[in-house]
C-alpha positions as CSV (number, residue, x, y, z in Angstrom):
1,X,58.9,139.6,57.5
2,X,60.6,137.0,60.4
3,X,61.6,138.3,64.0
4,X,63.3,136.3,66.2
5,X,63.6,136.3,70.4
6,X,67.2,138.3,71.5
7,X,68.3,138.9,74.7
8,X,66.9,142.4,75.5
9,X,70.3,145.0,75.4
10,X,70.0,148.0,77.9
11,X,73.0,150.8,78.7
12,X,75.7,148.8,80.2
13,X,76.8,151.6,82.8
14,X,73.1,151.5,84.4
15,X,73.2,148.1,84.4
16,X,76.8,148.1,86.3
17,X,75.3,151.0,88.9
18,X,72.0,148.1,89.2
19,X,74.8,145.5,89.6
20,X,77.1,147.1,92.3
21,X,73.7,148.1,93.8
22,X,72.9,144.8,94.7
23,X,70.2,143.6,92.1
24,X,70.6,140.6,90.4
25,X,71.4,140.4,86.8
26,X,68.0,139.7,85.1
27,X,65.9,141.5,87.2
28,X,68.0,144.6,86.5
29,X,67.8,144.3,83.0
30,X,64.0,143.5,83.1
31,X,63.8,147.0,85.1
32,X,66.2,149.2,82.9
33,X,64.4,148.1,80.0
34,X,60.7,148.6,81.1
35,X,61.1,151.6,82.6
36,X,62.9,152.9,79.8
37,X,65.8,154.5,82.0
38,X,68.5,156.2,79.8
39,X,70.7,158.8,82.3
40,X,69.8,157.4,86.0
41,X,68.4,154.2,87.5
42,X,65.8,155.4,89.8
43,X,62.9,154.9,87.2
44,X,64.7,151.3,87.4
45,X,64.9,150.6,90.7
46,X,60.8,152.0,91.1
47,X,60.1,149.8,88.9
48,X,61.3,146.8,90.6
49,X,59.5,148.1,93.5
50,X,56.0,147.6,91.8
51,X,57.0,144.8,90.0
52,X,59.2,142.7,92.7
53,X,56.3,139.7,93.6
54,X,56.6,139.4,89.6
55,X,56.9,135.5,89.3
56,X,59.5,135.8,86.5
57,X,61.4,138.8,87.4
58,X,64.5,137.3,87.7
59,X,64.2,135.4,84.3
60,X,66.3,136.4,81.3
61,X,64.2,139.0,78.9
62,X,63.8,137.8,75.6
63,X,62.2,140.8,73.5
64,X,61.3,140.7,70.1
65,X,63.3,142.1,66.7
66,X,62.9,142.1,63.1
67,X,65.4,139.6,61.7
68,X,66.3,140.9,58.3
69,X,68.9,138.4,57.6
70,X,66.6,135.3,57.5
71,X,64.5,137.3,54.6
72,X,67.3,136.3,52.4
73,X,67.6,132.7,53.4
């Protein structure tokens, strides 16, 4: 089996309400995604609270995925 490294992909209107909230980017995609919010952002926005001295908070999340198509190359 291969995996590959993809940008991590969370729900686009939480990441707008993180946005117009004031958090950058990154970091608000790093917080939808661990804290596995799905219907609000305030599992997101506690979780930048505990996490906000993280030294690569702001970085692009790269997660993990099977990558069926390169079985067949």
């Amino acid at each position: 089996m291969s995996y590959i490294q993809v940008p991590a992909e969370v729900d686009e209107n939480l990441l707008k309400e993180m946005e117009e909230m004031g958090f950058p980017r990154n970091r608000a995609i790093r917080a939808i995604w661990h804290s596995k919010a799905t219907t609000s952002v305030e599992a997101a926005v506690n979780w930048i609270v505990d996490h906000e001295a993280d030294p690569d908070i702001d970085e692009p999340l790269m997660v993990t995925k099977v990558c069926f198509l390169c079985l067949y190359k």
